[in-house]
N, C-alpha and C positions, 0 to 999 in steps of 0.2 A: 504493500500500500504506500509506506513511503520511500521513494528512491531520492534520498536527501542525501545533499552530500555532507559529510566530518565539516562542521562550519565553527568557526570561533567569532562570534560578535565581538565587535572592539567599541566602544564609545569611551569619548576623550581620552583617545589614544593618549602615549604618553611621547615626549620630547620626541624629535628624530632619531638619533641615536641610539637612544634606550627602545626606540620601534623597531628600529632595524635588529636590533639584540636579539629581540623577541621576535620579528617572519624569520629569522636564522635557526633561531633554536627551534622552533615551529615546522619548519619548510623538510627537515628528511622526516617528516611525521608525515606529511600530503597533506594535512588539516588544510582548510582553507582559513584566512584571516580575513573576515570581511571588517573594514573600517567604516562604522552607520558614520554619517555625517548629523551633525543637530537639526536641519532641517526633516529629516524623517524619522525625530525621536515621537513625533504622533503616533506611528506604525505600529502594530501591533509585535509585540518578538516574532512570533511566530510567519508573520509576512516578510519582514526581516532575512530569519533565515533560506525565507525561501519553499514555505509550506504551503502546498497550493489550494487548500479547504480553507483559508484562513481568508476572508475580501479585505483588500486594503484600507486604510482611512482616506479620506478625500482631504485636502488640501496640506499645508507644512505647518510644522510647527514653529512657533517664534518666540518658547520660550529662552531660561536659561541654560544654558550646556550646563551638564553633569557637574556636581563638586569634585567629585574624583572620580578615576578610571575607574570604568566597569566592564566586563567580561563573562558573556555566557556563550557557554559551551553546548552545541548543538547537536545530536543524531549522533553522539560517540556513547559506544560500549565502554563499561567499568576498564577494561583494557586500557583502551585508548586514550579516555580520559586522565588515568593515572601518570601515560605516558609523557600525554600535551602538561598536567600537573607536574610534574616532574621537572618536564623541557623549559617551562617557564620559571619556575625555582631556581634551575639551575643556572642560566642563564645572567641572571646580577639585576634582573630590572624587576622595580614592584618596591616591597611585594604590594602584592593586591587584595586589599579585606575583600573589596566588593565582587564577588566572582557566585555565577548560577549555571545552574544544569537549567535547557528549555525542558517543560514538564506539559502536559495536557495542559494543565489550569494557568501556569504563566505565556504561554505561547497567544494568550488572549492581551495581555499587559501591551502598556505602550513602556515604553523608554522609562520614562520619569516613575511611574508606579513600582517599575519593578525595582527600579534602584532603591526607592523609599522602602519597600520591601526585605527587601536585603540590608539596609541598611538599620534598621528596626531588629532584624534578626542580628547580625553582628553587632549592635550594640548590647541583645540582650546575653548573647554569651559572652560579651569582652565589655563589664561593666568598669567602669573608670575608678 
């Protein structure tokens, strides 16, 4: 049913440098890196990666980009995942609290929700 490709969501990607780190450490994996741009943080995740039961939102967004980089990981097996986890650790760039698996019920999320999301969740296990 879904022939999705290994996709990695990027929003507010991070510095150049420290981007290139990360498609290197990524790139002998095949993952794809897709970079959302803020104008299609309206989107639903799920449209995003590329899920084709999912209709688009109509027009762009104008809010504010992201506080900090967020990353969800698409259509990968526990395998893979561990790997791309791994590859980006290793790598020197991050780290990254804000990181999601696309799930049934997040693949509905626009941009902003899902961050707030996760963001809510990583604050509840890493209280100050």
């Amino acid at each position: 049913i879904y022939d999705m490709k290994e996709t990695i969501l990027l929003f507010n990607p991070p510095e150049k440098e420290q981007l290139l780190k990360l498609e290197m450490a990524l790139f002998p994996l095949h993952i794809r890196l897709k970079r959302v741009h803020c104008t299609e943080y309206n989107q639903p995740l799920g449209v995003l990666a590329g899920m084709k039961d999912i209709s688009p939102a109509e027009g762009s967004y104008d809010g504010p980009e992201l506080p900090s980089t967020m990353i969800v990981f698409c259509f990968l097996n526990d395998n893979r995942l561990n790997q791309a986890l791994t590859a980006i650790r290793k790598c020197g760039v991050g780290p990254f609290p804000y990181k999601a698996i696309l799930t049934p019920t997040n693949s509905a999320w626009t941009v902003p929700d899902c961050f707030t999301e996760i963001k809510k969740e990583h604050e509840a296990m890493n209280p100050s």
